[in-house]
N, C-alpha and C positions, 0 to 999 in steps of 0.2 A: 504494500500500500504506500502511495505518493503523500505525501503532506508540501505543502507548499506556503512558505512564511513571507510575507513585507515588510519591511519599517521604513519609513520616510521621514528624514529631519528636515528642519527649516534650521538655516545658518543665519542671522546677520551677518555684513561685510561694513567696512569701514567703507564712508562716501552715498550709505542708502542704501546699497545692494545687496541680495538675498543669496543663499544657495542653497541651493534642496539637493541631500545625499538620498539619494534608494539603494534600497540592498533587498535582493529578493534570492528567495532560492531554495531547492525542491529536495527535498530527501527522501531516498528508499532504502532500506533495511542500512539504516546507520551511516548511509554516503550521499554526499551532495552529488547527484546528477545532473542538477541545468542550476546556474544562478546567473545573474546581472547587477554590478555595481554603477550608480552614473552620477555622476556629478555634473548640477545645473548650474545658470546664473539664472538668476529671475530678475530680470529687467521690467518693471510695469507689468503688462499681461505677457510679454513676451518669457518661454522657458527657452535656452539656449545651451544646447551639448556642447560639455568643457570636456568630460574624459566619462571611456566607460570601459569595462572589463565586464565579457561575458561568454559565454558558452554557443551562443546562437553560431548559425551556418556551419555546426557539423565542428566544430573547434572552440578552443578558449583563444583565447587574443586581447589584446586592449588596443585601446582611442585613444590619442593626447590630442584632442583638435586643433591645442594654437600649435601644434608641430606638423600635423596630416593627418587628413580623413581618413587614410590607410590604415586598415587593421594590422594590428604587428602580432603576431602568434606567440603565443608560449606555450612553453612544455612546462608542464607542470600538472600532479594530482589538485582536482578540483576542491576536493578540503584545504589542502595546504594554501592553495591560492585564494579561494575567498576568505580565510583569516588573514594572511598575508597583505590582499589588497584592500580587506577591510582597515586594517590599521594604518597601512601606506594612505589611502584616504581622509582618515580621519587627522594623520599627522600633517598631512599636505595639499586640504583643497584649498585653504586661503590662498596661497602661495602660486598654487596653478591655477586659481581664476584671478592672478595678479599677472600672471604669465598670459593668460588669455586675452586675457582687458588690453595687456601691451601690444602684444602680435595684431589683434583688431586695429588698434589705431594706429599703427605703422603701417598698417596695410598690406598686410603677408596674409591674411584670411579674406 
């Protein structure tokens, strides 16, 4: 049997801006099978993809969007990487939606 969990934060940001962490992901007989990490900016009404780490199209891989839309693959057990990129997350979304906010307005996105 599948169980399938959510949580979703709201972050304040220095200058107004918000960020929403989600973290979702499915377990069967003791192992993560499918998750997704994503980290937003919430601009106004607008939600805008900063970075995600997940399991969709048949692989794991991550987003860094202010670097490239490109999925970049990793090798890695699906347990070990969503604690992994859960705490990589939580140590470093200010800093990569400071990294986003920048690339934006240089204009390399």
């Amino acid at each position: 049997m599948e169980q399938e969990f959510h949580i979703t934060e709201i972050k304040d940001l220095p200058e107004g801006d918000a960020a929403r962490l989600d973290f979702r992901w499915v377990i069967k007989r003791r192992r993560i099978i499918d998750f997704a990490i994503n980290i937003s900016l919430l601009e106004g009404e607008k939600s805008i993809d900063v970075f995600r780490v997940d399991t969709k199209h048949e692989y794991l891989h991550e987003q860094r969007f202010w670097i490239s839309p490109k999925p970049k693959p990793l090798n890695m057990d699906y347990n070990v990487a969503f604690v992994e990129k859960k705490k990589e997350v939580f140590k470093n979304y200010e800093r990569w939606i400071k990294l986003f906010k920048e690339a934006r307005k240089r204009g390399e996105m």
